[in-house]
C-alpha angles and dihedrals in degrees: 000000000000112000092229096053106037120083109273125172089246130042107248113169124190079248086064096035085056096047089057094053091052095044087051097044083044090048110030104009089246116149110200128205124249079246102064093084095117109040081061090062104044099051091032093060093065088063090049093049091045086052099043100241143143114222139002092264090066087044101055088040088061092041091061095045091047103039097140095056103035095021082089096033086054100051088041089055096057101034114106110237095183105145135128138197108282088002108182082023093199086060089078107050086061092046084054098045086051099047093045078053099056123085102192137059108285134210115217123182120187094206097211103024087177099184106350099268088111111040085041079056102048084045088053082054095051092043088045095044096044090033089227142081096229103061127153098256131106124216127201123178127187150170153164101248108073086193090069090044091056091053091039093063096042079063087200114136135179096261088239077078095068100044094098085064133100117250090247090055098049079048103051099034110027133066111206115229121236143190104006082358090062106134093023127116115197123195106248109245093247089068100034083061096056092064123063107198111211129178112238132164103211095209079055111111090224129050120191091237145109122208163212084120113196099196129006115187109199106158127167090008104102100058083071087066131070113234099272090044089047099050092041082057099042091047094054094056097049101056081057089060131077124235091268099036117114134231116205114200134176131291089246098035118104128185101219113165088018100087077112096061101029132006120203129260092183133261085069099293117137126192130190120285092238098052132079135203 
């Protein structure tokens, strides 16, 4: 049954489905698919509920009165937020060879930390790869949804979320929850101070970073973007990164049209096009 003709607790109309995709690519460069329908719905009827309103209409009229206060809520409520400790697990053993291979500080940036499972790993990998907790690397995660970041710096997961990792790894970089923390994992301190959370909208003009960038990780991240948000991005980034840095991208993520800007190494990891291994 179509979304905008069956019987729904709010009125939510295409012409609203549509006005919502407008308002995310225009906010956040998000380009949403004619199928996402009902995940709007379905996440922006929280907000409804939380407001007190009726229908989507009302909604995107107060959405418009109130932007500096939902603008964010509202970009929060239709982000995807989907990540796991070592996700795209043959991405770190390349991040380790590279750093045992550098002989100077570096600068990494994973580009959308969600809530924290990636940058912590990538931590894991620096403190693996130095043998210390006090290496000379500098991490910076970021990402659209201030509601992740939050939950990304209290380091604090479900302890399901740790099961992929080895038993050295829970030991050294987890502390186990008791008593009313019982089933908890949080993320020791040596680790959480390796890694500065910022906020950062990628289809912004101006990031709140310095390079050169080493390193940026921002996987799964494109496919969100249509092709000229994608290479505006991707440009961008690059002219933060020096001839041998390394970009790590998704595993369903390809860089068409871009061979100007990265060129692949394989295992879908790009570098710049002036730099060499």
């Amino acid at each position: 049954m179509n979304i905008f003709t069956e019987k729904k607790e709010f009125v939510f109309r295409k012409v609203e489905f549509d006005q919502v995709r407008s308002l995310l690519y225009q906010k956040a460069g998000i380009r949403l698919a004619d199928s996402k329908d009902s995940m709007v719905y379905s996440r922006l009827s929280r907000r409804l509920r939380a407001l007190k309103l009726t229908s989507f209409s009302e909604y995107l009229k107060y959405l418009t009165e109130n932007s500096d206060n939902e603008e964010q809520l509202f970009i929060n409520a239709l982000t995807t937020n989907l990540t796991s400790f070592f996700r795209e697990k043959h991405h770190f053993p390349i991040l380790a060879n590279y750093l045992k291979n550098c002989s100077r500080p570096v600068k990494i940036w994973c580009a959308a930390s969600s809530t924290g499972e990636e940058p912590y790993s990538i931590a894991m990998s620096v403190v693996e790869a130095f043998g210390r907790f006090d290496p000379p690397v500098e991490i910076i995660a970021s990402d659209i949804d201030s509601t992740v970041l939050q939950q990304a710096k209290t380091g604090v997961y479900d302890i399901e979320r740790i099961d992929n990792l080895s038993q050295q790894q829970k030991k050294l970089f987890f502390h186990k929850g008791v008593g009313r923390n019982k089933g908890k994992a949080r993320i020791v301190p040596e680790l959480a101070k390796l890694v500065t959370f910022k906020k950062i909208n990628l289809t912004h003009s101006n990031w709140d970073l310095r390079g050169p960038i080493d390193i940026i990780f921002c996987r799964n991240v494109m496919i969100y973007f249509d092709k000229p948000t994608q290479l505006a991005i991707l440009r961008k980034m690059v002219a933060l990164m020096p001839p041998k840095g390394l970009y790590f991208a998704g595993h369903s993520e390809t860089f068409s049209g871009a061979e100007h800007l990265v060129r692949s190494m394989g295992n879908t990891v790009y570098q710049p096009v002036t730099g060499k291994l």
